[in-house]
C-alpha positions in Angstrom: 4.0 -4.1 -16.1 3.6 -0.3 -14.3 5.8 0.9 -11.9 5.1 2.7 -9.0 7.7 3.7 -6.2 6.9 4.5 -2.2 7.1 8.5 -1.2 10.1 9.7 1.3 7.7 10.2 4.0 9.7 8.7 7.2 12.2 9.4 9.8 14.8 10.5 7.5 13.2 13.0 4.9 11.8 16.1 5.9 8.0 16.6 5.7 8.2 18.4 2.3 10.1 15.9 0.8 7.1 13.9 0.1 6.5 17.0 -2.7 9.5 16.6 -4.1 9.6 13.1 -4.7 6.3 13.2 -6.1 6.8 15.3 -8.6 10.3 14.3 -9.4 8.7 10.5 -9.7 6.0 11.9 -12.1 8.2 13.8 -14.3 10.8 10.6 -14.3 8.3 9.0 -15.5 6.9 6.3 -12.6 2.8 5.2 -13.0 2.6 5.6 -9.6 3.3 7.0 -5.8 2.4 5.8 -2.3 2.0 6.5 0.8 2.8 3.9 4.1 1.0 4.7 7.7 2.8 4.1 11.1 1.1 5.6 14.0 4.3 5.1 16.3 7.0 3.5 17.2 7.6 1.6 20.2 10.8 2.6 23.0 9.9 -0.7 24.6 10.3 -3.8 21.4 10.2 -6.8 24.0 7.6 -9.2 24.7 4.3 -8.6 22.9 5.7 -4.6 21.3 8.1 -6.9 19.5 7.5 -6.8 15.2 8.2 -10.2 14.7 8.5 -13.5 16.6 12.1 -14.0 14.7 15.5 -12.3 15.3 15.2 -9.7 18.2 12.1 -8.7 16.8 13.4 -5.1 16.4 11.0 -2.5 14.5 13.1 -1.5 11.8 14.3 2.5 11.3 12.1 3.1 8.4 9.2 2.9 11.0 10.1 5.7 12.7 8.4 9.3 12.3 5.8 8.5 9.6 3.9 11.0 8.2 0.2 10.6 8.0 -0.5 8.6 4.9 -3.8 11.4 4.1 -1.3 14.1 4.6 1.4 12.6 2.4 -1.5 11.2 -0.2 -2.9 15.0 -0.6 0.6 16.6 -0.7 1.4 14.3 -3.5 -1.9 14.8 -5.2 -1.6 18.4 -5.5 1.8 18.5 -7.4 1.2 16.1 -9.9 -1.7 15.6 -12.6 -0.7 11.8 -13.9 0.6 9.5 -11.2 -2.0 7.6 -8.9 -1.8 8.0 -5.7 -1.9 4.8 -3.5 -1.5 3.8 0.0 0.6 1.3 1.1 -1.2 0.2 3.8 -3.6 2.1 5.3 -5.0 0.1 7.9 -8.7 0.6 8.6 -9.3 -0.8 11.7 -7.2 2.2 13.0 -10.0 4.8 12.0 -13.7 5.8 12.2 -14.4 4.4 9.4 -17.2 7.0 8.0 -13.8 9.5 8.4 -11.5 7.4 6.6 -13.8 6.7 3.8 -14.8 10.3 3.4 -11.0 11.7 3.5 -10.0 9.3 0.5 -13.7 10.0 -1.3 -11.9 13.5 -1.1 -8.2 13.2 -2.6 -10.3 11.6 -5.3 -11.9 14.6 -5.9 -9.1 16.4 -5.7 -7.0 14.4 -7.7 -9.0 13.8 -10.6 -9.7 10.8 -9.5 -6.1 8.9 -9.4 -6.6 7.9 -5.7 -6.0 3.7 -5.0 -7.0 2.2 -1.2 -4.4 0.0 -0.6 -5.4 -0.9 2.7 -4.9 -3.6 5.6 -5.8 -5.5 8.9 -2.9 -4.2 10.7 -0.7 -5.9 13.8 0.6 -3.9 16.5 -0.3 -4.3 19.5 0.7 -0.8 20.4 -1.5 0.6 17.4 -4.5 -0.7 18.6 -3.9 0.3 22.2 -3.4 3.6 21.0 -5.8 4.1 18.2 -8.1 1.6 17.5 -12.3 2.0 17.6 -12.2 -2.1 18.4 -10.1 -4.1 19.6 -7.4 -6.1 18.1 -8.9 -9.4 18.1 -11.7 -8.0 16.0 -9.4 -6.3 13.6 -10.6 -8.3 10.3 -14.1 -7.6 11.0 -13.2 -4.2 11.5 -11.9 -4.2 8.1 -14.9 -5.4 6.5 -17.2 -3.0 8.0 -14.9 -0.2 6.7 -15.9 -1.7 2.9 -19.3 -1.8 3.6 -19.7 1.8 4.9 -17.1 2.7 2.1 -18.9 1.3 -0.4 -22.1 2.9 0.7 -20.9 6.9 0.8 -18.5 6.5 -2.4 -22.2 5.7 -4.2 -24.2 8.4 -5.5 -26.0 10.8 -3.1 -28.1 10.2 -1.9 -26.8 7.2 0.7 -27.4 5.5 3.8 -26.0 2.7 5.8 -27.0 0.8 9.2 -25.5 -2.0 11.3 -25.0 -2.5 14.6 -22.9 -0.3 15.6 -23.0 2.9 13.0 -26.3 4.5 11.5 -26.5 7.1 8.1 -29.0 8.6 7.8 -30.6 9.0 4.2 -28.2 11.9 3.3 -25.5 13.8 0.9 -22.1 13.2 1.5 -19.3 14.9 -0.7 -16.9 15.3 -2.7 -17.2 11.9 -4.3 -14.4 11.1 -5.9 -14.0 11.8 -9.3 -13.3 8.4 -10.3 -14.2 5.0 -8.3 -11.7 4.1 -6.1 -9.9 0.6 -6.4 -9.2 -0.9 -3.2 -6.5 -3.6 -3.1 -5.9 -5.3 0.0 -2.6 -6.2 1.2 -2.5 -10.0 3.4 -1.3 -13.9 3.1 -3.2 -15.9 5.0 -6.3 -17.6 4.4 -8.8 -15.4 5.7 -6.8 -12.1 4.5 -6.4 -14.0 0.7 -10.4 -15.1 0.7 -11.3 -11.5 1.3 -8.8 -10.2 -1.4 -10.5 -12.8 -3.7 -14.6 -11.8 -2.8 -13.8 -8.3 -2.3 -11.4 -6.6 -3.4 -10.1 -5.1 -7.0 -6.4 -5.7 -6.2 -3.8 -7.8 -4.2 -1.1 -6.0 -2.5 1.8 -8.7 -1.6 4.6 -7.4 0.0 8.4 -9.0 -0.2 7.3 -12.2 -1.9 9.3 -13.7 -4.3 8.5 -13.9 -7.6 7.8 -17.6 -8.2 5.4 -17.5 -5.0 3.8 -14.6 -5.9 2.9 -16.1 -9.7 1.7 -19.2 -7.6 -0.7 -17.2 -5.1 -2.2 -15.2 -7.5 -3.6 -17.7 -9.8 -5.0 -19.3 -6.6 -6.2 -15.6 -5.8 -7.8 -15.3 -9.2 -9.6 -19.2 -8.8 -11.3 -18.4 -5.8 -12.4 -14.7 -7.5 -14.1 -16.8 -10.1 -15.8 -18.9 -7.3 -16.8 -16.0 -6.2 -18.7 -15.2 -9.5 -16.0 -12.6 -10.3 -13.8 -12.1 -13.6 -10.7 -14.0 -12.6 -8.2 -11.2 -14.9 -10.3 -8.4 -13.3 -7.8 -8.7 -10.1 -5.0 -6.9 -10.0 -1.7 -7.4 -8.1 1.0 -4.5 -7.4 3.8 -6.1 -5.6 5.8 -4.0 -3.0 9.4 -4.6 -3.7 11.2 -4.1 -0.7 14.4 -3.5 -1.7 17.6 -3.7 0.9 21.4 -3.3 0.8 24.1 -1.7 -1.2 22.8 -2.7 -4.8 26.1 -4.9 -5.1 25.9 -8.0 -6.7 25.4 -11.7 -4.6 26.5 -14.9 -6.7 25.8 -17.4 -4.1 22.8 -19.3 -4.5 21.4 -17.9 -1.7 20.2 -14.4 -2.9 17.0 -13.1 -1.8 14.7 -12.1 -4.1 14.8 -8.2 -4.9 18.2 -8.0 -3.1 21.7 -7.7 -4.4 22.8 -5.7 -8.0 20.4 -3.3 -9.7 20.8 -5.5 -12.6 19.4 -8.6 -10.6 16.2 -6.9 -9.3 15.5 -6.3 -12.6 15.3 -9.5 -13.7 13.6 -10.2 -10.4 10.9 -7.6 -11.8 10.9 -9.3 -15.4 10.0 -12.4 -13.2 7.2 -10.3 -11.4 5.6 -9.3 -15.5 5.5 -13.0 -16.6 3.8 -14.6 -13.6 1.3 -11.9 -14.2 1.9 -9.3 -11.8 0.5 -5.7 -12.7 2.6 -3.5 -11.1 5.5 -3.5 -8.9 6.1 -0.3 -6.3 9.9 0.1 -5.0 10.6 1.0 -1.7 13.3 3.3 -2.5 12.6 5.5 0.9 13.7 2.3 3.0 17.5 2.6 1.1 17.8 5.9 0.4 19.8 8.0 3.0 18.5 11.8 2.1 16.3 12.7 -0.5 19.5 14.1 -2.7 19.7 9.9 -2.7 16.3 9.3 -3.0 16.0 11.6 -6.3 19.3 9.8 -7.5 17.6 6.2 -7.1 14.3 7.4 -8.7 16.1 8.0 -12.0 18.3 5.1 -11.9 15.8 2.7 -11.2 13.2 4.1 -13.8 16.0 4.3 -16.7 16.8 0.3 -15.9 13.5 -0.2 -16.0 12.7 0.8 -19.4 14.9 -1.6 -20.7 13.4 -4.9 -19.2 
């Protein structure tokens, strides 16, 4: 199993930090580095601005201040030459899609072609108010038409695409990236998991525990092969959200990927035997500065090795 780890590119880092931590992750030795988007965050969290329908549906403090995932994605593509370079999500539905498919079809280029879509349906309310081309309730197929129109101008030149609401013209667009770009979709429902399992080239589950991942995924990979697809060709990168002071919890109670360092390793052993590919830390969520950040990158990587 790779490992990958989120870049320090919220409320607490400075904007350059996102270079560091890219190239300190590379030359630690991490497979990957990605980049989260947040358009905003709301001053009013009640009612329908609230994240969650649990708790007091606070929007946590990592929210705050995020910069732009292409921004982040091209800052950490130019200051490494191994890593990939993912996103973590990008949600489409937020964009013009013939922009958003051309900016990636760029990093690819100028990467080498290390760029991954991680990509998904979004759910604030205030995003969409802001932001969004369509609106909310329409958010899926949104998402779809993205892939089509992506899947058209990543081809070779020349392309064209028509539906009912965008037409290309027979015409050369470029840079194409160098390589093709996976897209993994992130998502747990039904409707999110069936479109992972026709269309997509990866799975991008975020905080599930181990056992339930393993579960999911072999589900995921079942309907792929209804689909007429290689069931092994799906990939899964997990996004390990990791929390607290990295001290050990006995009780029986422990969350997965919470308490010791020592125990979210063995949650990540879990992650490698129910067939998980690769497994991207949220170290930006703990982290206080990037001095802590840096510190957390080796740590992490150095346990790793030894799974």
């Amino acid at each position: 199993m790779k490992l990958g780890v989120m870049l320090p590119q919220t409320w607490k880092f400075a904007a350059g930090d996102v270079v560091r931590g890219a190239r300190e992750a590379e030359e630690v030795g991490y497979d990957s580095v990605w980049a989260s988007e947040r358009l905003l965050y709301p001053v009013d969290q009640t009612g329908v601005h609230r994240l969650t329908e649990y708790g007091d549906g606070a929007w946590p403090d990592v929210y705050r201040k995020v910069l732009d995932p292409l921004v982040a994605m091209s800052l950490a593509a130019a200051v490494t030459t191994r890593v990939r370079v993912g996103s973590s999500v990008i949600v489409p539905p937020l964009h013009v899609p013939f922009r958003l498919a051309s900016s990636l079809a760029s990093i690819g280029a100028a990467s080498g072609g290390r760029v991954v879509a991680g990509l998904g349906t979004g759910w604030s309310v205030d995003e969409f108010a802001a932001a969004a081309p369509r609106p909310m309730k329409e958010r899926g197929a949104a998402l779809d038409e993205f892939l089509d129109i992506a899947e058209a101008i990543w081809r070779p030149d020349p392309v064209e695409f028509e539906n009912d609401r965008y037409k290309l013209w027979l015409a050369e667009i470029g840079p194409k990236p160098a390589e093709p770009i996976p897209v993994y979709l992130g998502g747990w429902g039904p409707k999110a998991l069936a479109r992972v399992a026709k269309r997509a080239d990866g799975w991008l589950p975020v905080m599930v525990p181990p056992r339930q991942l393993g579960e999911t995924l072999a589900d995921l990979r079942k309907q792929a092969e209804q689909f007429g697809r290689d069931p092994q060709s799906l990939r899964a990168t997990a996004i390990v959200a990791l929390g607290g002071e990295f001290t050990r919890v006995d009780s029986g109670e422990r969350a997965a990927y919470q308490g010791s360092v020592e125990q979210i390793m063995g949650d990540l052993a879990e992650l490698a035997e129910v067939g998980v590919d690769e497994a991207v830390l949220t170290l930006h969520t703990v982290a206080r500065d990037i001095e802590e950040y840096s510190d957390l990158l080796k740590r992490f990587h150095q346990e790793f090795l030894v799974l």
